[in-house]
C-alpha positions in Angstrom: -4.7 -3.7 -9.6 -3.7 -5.9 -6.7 -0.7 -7.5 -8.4 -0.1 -3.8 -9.0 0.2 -2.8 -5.6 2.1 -6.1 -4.8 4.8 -4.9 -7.4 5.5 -1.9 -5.5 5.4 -3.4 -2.1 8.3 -5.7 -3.4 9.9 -2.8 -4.8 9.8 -0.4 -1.5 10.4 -4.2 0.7 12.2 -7.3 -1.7 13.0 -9.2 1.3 9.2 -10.0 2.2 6.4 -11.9 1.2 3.5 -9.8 0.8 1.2 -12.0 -0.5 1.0 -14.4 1.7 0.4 -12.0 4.9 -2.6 -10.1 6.5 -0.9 -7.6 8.7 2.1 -5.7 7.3 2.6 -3.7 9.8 2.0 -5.9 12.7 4.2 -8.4 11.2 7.1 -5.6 10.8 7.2 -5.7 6.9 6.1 -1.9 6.6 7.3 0.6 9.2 6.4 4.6 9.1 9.2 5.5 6.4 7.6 2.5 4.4 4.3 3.7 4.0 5.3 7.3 3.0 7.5 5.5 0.6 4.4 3.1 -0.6 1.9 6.5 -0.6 4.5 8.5 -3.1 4.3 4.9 -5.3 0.7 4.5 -5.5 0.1 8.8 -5.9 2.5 8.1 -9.2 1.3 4.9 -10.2 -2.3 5.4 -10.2 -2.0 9.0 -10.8 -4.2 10.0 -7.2 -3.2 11.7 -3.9 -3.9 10.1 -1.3 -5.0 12.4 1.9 -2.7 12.6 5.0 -6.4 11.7 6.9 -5.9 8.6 5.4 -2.9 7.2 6.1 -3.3 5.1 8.7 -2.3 1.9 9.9 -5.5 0.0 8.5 -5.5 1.1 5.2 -1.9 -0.3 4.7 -2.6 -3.6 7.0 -2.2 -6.0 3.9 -3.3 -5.9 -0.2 -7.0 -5.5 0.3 -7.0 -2.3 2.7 -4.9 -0.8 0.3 -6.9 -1.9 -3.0 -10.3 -0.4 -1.1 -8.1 2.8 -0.3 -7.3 3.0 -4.3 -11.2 2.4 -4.8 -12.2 5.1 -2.4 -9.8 7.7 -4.0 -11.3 7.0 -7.7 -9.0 4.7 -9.2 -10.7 2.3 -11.2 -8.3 0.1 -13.2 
């Protein structure tokens, strides 16, 4: 699932590295427009929605956040 969610980060961001960083955000690789863009992917992808609760900045900091955000919404591959 994580090289998953890496595939769509490099498709919403090419330029960046995401696997080698811990703080997308802070770092400036995801902005506001990002994560919306991210949130649609994964919804599609993994067939979920996630809540507007939980999109916050932590649970898009870097790979793991959003793999245990996945988790929490059911997915399970």
């Amino acid at each position: 699932m994580k090289d998953k969610i890496l595939e769509i980060l490099s498709e919403i961001r090419p330029e960046f590295d995401f696997e080698n960083s811990t703080d997308f955000i802070g770092e400036g690789m995801l902005d506001s427009f990002d994560i919306v863009s991210l949130v649609a992917s994964l919804d599609e992808e993994f067939g979920i929605s996630i809540d507007g609760t939980e999109i916050l900045p932590e649970n898009f900091s870097d790979v793991d956040s959003i793999y245990h955000l996945l988790i929490k919404n059911g997915v399970t591959k």
